[in-house]
N, C-alpha and C positions, 0 to 999 in steps of 0.2 A: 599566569602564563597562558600561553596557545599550547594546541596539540598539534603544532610541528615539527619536524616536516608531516605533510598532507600531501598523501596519493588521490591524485585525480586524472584522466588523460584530459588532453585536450578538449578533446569531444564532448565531455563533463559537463567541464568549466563552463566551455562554449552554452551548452543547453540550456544551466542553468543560467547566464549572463543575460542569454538571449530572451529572459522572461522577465527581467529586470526592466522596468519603466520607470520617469522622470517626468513627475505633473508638477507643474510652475502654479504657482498661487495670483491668480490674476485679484485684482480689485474690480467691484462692481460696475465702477465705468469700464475700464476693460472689457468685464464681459458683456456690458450694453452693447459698445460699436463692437468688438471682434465676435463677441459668439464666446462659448467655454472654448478655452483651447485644449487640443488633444495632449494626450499624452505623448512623451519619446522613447523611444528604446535610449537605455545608458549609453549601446555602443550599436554604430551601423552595422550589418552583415562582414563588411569590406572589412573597417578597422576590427570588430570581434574577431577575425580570421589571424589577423596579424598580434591581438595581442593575448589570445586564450593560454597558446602555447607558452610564449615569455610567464605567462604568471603561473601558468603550470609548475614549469620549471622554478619560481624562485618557491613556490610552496612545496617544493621537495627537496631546497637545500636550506630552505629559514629552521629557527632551530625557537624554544617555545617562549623564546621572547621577541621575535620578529614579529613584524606586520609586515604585509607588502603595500608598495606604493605603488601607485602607477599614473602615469602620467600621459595623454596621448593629444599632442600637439595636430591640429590641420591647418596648414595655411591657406589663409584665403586671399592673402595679396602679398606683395611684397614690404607691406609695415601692421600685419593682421594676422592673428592666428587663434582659433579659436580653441580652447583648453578644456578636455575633462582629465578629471585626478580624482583622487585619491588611497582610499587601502583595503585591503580586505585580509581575514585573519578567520581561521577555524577554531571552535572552541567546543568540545564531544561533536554534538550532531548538525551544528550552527555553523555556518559561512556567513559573515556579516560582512557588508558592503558600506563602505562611510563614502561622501562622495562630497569632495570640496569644492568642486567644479564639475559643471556640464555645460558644454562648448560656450564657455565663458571667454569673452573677444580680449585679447591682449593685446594693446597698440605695442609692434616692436621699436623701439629707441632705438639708432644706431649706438654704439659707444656703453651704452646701458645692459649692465648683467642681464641675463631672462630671470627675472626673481619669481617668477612663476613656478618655473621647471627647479630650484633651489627648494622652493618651499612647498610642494605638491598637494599637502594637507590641510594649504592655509588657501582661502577664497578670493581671485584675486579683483573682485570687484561683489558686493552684494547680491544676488541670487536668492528667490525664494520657490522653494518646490521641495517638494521629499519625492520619496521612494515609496515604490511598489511592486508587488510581485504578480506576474498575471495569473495565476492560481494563488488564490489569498490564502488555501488550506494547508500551503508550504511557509508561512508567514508564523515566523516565532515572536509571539509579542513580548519586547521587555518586562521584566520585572515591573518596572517602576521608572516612570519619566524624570529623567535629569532635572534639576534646576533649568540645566544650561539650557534646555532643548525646550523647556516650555518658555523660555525666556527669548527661544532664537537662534541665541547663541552657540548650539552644536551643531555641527553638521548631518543634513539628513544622511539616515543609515535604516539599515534595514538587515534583519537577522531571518535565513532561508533554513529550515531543515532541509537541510542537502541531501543529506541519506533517504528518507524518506522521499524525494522527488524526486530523487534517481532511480531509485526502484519502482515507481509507478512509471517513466517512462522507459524503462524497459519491459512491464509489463505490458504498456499501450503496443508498444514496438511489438512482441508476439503474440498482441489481439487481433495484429491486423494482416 
């Protein structure tokens, strides 16, 4: 099980969110014409504002067999919308962040269910990138790599000692 519900304010979450980056696995010709591509933040400034809060809240009414999902739709035309998902769950000092999509393009169908926003967890076209924290020293490294995960087949995820990088940037905060 999880150790929910989990006290966090907004502001937290947000912090912690906001160090969370999404490096794409380019292939070699790739990087010949493009150059290495940069890394992304998980979530813009804009959308992290809008969605700290909601996950705040559902990790203070999940109980310790929930996970939260989330799901954050942008349209970028009117048959396009670009999709990051997935979930994240506390476990002692661990916030782990799975990520089944990062602004992953959705053509919308007229007439056609959104089985994207239905299945939030599932990838809704192939994607290769993991996760990363931008202080590595918050980076809890698994036990031991999944079959799945060296195989592909699990979704990048990434487990942050929260506790421990909450309290350094509250100490940075009255260093300065």
């Amino acid at each position: 099980g999880f150790d929910h519900p989990a006290r966090l304010s907004a502001q937290d979450l947000a912090s912690i969110l906001q160090e969370v980056r999404v490096k794409f696995k380019e292939h070699w010709l790739q990087r010949l014409i493009t150059g290495t591509l940069q890394s992304a933040p998980l979530f813009e400034e804009s959308v992290l504002a809008r969605v700290a809060p909601a996950l705040v809240e559902a990790l203070e009414k999940a109980d310790a067999r929930d996970r939260i999902v989330f799901y954050v739709a942008q349209r970028r035309s009117s048959d396009r919308r670009d999709v990051t998902s997935g979930t994240l769950f506390v476990k002692g000092r661990s916030l782990t962040i799975v990520v089944a999509n990062h602004q992953n393009r959705v053509d919308v169908i007229p007439g056609l269910a959104a089985y994207d926003r239905q299945a939030p967890e599932v990838a809704v076209a192939p994607q290769r990138f993991s996760l990363a924290f931008a202080r590595s020293e918050f980076v809890i490294e698994p036990e031991r790599e999944a079959v799945g995960e060296v195989l592909g087949a699990a979704p990048p995820t990434l487990m942050v000692d929260y506790a421990k990088f909450l309290q350094y940037k509250s100490q940075a905060a009255v260093l300065r």
